[in-house]
FIGUBA-382542 format. One record per residue (C-alpha): residue number from 1; x, y, z. Coordinates in steps of 0.25 Angstrom, whole numbers, plus 5000, padded with zeros to 4 digits. Layout:
residues N
nr;east;north;up
NUM;X;Y;Z
...
//
This chain:
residues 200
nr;east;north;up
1;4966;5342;4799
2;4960;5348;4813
3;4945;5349;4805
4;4948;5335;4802
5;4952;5331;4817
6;4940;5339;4822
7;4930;5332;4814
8;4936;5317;4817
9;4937;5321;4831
10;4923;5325;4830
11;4916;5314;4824
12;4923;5304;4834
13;4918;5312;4845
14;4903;5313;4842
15;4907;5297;4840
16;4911;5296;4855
17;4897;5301;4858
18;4890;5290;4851
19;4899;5279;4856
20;4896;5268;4864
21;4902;5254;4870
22;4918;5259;4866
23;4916;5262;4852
24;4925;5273;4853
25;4941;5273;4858
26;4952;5280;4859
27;4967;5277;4858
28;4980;5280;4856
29;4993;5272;4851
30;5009;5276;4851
31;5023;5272;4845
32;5036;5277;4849
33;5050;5276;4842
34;5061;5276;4846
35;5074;5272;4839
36;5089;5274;4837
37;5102;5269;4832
38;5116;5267;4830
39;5117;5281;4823
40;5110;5287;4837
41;5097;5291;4828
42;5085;5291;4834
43;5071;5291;4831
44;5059;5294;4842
45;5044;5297;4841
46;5033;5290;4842
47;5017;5292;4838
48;5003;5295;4844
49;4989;5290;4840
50;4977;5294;4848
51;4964;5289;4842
52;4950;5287;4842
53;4943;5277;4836
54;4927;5273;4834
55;4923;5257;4834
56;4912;5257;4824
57;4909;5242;4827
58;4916;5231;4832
59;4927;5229;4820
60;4924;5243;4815
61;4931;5257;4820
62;4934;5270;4815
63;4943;5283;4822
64;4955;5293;4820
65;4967;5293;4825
66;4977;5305;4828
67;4992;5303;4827
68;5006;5309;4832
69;5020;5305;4827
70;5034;5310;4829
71;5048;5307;4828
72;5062;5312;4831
73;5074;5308;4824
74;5088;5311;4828
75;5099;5307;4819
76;5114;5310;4821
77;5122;5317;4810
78;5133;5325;4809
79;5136;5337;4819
80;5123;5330;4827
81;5108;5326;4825
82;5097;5327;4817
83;5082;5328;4822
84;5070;5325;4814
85;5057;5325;4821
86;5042;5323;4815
87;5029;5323;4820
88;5016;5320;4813
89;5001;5321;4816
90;4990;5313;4811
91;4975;5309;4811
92;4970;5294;4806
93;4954;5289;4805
94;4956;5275;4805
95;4946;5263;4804
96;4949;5250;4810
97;4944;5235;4805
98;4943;5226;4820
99;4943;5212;4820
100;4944;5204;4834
101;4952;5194;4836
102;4948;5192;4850
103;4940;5197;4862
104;4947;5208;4865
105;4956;5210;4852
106;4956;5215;4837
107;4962;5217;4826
108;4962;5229;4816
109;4964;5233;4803
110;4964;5250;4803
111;4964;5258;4791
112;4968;5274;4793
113;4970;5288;4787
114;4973;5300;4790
115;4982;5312;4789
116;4992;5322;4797
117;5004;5329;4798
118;5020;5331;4802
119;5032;5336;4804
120;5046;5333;4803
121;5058;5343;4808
122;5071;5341;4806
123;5082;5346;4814
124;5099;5346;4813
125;5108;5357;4817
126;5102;5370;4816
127;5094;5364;4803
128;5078;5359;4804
129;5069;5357;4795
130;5054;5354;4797
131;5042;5348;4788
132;5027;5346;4788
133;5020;5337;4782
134;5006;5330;4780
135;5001;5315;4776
136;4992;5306;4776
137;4991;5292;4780
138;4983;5279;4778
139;4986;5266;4782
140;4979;5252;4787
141;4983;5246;4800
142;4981;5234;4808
143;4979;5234;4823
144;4975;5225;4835
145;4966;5229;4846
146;4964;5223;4861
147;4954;5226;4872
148;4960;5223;4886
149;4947;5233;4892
150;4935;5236;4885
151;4940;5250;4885
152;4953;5248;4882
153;4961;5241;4870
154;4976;5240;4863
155;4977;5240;4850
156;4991;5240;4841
157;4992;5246;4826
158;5001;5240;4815
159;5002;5251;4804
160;5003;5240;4791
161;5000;5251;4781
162;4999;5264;4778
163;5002;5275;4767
164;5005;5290;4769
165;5008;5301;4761
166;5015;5313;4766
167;5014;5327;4761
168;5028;5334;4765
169;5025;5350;4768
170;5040;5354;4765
171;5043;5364;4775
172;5058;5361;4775
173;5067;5373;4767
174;5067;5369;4753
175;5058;5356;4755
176;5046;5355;4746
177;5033;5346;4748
178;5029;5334;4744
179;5020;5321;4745
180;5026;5306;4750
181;5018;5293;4751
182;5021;5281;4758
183;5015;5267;4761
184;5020;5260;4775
185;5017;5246;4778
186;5020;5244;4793
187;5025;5230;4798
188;5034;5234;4809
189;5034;5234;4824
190;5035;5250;4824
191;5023;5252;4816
192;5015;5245;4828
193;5007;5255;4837
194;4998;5252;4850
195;4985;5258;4855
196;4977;5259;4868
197;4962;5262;4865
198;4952;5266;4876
199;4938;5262;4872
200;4925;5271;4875
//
């Protein structure tokens, strides 16, 4: 994963060389949770996504993203409270599709892969138990995008699609490995994510 990081991290820097009249951007988009209910269970976290990206023409752009997430669960049970916290790692190319709709506005179609990492702990009592894991991840996305500067735009992500499969290392006492899939189709406000992206 690091040789694979160096070498995309690589590329896009002799890119930044060549670049001229904003070709290249950077930025970085974030959601938060947090929830609770009758039962006093609550659920926090949030996620993190730097990224840089390359726009090959003007309906054309290419880049890689880096991602955080984590979450903490608290739950009530007998003779007190549950804990159950993940964090995962990730890196995305993507390729975006542009379309304007406007001066100053587009809209997207992107399409990602990538891979990572996580881990999820669970604690109760005196007991805990802790699990890695690996996946990876594809999916297809749509987006808008508005320039209020020429260096500066917004953009917002509505995750529409996208399948994973997980690939559990079973590190809990007695736990053995195994592989899941899944396929998500997200149409709902929480799936939504905002960006601010500097142009150079």
């Amino acid at each position: 994963m690091k040789k694979t990081l160096l070498i995309a991290a690589s590329l896009l820097i002799v890119g930044m060389t060549q670049a001229q009249d904003n070709k290249f951007w950077v930025s970085g988009s974030a959601q938060f949770l947090n929830s609770s209910d009758d039962s006093d269970d609550k659920l926090t976290g949030g996620s993190f996504s730097p990224a840089v990206g390359y726009s090959i023409n003007k309906t054309l752009a290419v880049g890689i993203s880096l991602g955080y997430d984590g979450t903490k669960f608290e739950q009530k049970i007998t003779g007190g409270t549950s804990e159950t916290t993940t964090s995962e790692f990730s890196v995305f190319p993507f390729f975006r599709y542009y379309k304007s709709v406007g001066e100053k506005c587009s809209v997207y179609g992107e399409v990602f892969g990538g891979f990572g990492s996580g881990k999820s702990e669970f604690k109760a009592g005196g007991i805990s138990a802790e699990d890695t894991y690996g996946f990876v991840e594809a999916g297809i996305s749509p987006g808008i995008q508005y320039w209020f500067h020429d260096n500066w735009s917004v953009n917002a992500v509505w995750g529409a699609l996208r399948y994973r499969g997980d690939n559990d290392k079973g590190d809990a006492q007695g736990e053995e490995d195994f592989k899941s899939s899944d396929i998500e189709v997200g149409l709902n406000l929480s799936s939504i994510s905002f960006g601010l992206n500097f142009h150079f």
